[in-house]
C-alpha positions in Angstrom: -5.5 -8.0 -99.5 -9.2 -8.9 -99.2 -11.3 -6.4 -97.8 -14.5 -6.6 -95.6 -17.5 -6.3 -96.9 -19.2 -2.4 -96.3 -21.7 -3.5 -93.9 -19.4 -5.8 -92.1 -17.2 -3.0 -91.5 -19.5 -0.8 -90.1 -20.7 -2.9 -87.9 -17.2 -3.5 -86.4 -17.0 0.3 -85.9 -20.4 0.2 -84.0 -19.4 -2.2 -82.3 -16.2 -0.6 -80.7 -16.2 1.1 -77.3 -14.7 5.1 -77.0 -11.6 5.5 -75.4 -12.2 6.6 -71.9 -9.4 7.4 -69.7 -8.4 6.1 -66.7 -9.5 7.9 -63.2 -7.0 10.1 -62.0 -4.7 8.2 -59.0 -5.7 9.2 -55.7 -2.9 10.1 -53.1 -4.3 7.3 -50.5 -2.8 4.5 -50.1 1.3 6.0 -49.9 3.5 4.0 -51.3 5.7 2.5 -48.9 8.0 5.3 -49.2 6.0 8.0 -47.6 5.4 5.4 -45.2 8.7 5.6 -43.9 9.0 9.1 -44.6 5.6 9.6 -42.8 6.9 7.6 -39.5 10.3 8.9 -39.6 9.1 12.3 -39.3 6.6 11.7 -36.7 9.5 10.1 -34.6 12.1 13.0 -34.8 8.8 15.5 -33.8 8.2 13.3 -30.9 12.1 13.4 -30.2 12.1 17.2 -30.6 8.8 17.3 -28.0 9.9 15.1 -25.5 13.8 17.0 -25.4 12.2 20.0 -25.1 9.5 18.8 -21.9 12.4 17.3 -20.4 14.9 20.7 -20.6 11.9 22.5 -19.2 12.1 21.7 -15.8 15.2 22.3 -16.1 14.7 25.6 -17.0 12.5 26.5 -14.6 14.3 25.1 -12.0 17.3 27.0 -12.9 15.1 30.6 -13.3 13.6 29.6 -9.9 17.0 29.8 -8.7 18.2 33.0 -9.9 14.9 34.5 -8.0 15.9 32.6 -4.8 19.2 34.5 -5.1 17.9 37.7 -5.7 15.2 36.8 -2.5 15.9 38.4 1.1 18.7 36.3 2.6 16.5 34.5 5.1 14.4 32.6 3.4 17.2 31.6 0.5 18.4 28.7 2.5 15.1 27.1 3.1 13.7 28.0 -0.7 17.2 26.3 -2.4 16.4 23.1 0.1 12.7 23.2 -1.1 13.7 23.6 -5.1 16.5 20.5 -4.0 13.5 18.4 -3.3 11.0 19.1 -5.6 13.6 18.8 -8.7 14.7 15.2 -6.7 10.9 14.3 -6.2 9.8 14.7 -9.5 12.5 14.5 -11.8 14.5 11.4 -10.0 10.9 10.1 -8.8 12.6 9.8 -5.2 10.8 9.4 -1.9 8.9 12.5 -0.7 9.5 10.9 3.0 12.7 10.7 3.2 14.5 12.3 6.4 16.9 15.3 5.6 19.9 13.0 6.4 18.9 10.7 3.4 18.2 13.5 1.7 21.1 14.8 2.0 22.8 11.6 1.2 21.0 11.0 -1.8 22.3 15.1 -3.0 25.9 14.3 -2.6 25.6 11.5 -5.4 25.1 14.6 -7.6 28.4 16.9 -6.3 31.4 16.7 -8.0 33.2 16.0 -5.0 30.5 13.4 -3.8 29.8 15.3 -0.2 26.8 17.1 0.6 27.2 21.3 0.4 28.0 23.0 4.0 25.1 25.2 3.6 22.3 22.1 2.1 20.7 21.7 5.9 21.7 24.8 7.3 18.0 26.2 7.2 17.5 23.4 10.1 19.9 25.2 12.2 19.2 28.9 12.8 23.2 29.1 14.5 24.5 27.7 11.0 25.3 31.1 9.2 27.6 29.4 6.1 27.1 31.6 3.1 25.3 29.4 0.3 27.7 29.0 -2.9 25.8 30.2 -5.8 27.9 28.8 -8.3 28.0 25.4 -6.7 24.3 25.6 -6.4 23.7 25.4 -10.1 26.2 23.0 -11.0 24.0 20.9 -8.7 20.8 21.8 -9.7 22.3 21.3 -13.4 23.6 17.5 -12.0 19.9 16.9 -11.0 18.6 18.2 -14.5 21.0 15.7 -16.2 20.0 13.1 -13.9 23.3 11.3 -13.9 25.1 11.1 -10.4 28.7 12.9 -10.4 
């Protein structure tokens, strides 16, 4: 084997470059991985957010009920007709005008035995003393939370 002259081998060895090592990987751009990862978790948090705002007026309609139950006994008729509406205004987006016949129509969709409660209108008639059924109350206020007709 021939070798290189002396001063032709140092100049090869001048003439090479140091190793340097490569820059350290950033974490931006994810791989397409944590992409999907990324977007899957930002869609079950958004599922877990918009369950929960939904189940709150629930809630609330259903604690605003206990306190009508526990109110004086005159004003519990007209207070369950008024929570009625406001969970059929805003959770079933329907018409603030309508007449309490239609109203009433439109609240027997949601009871089990599709017929509007005894005691839903009685606060129009002061002679109308038909005690209000608790029970069947929240199944009906539970109806409207659920938004599915009986």
């Amino acid at each position: 084997m021939a070798t290189l002259p002396l001063m032709t081998q140092a100049a090869l060895l001048n003439s090479l470059t140091p190793n340097v090592s490569p820059p350290t990987p950033s974490w931006w751009p994810l791989a397409p991985g944590y992409w999907l990862l990324s977007g899957l978790l930002i869609l079950v948090i958004g599922l877990i957010v918009l369950y929960y705002h939904r189940r709150r007026a629930c809630r609330q309609a259903l604690r605003h009920l206990r306190e009508i139950q526990r109110s004086e006994s005159d004003q519990q008729s007209r207070r369950l007709h008024e929570l009625l509406r406001w969970l059929a205004i805003h959770h079933h987006s329907m018409s603030p005008g309508l007449t309490p016949s239609a109203f009433a129509l439109e609240i027997a969709r949601y009871h089990p035995s599709n017929k509007t409660p005894s005691w839903f209108n009685q606060h129009y008639d002061p002679r109308n003393n038909t005690a209000i059924d608790w029970d069947e109350a929240e199944r009906l206020v539970r109806a409207l939370c659920r938004r599915q007709p009986a």
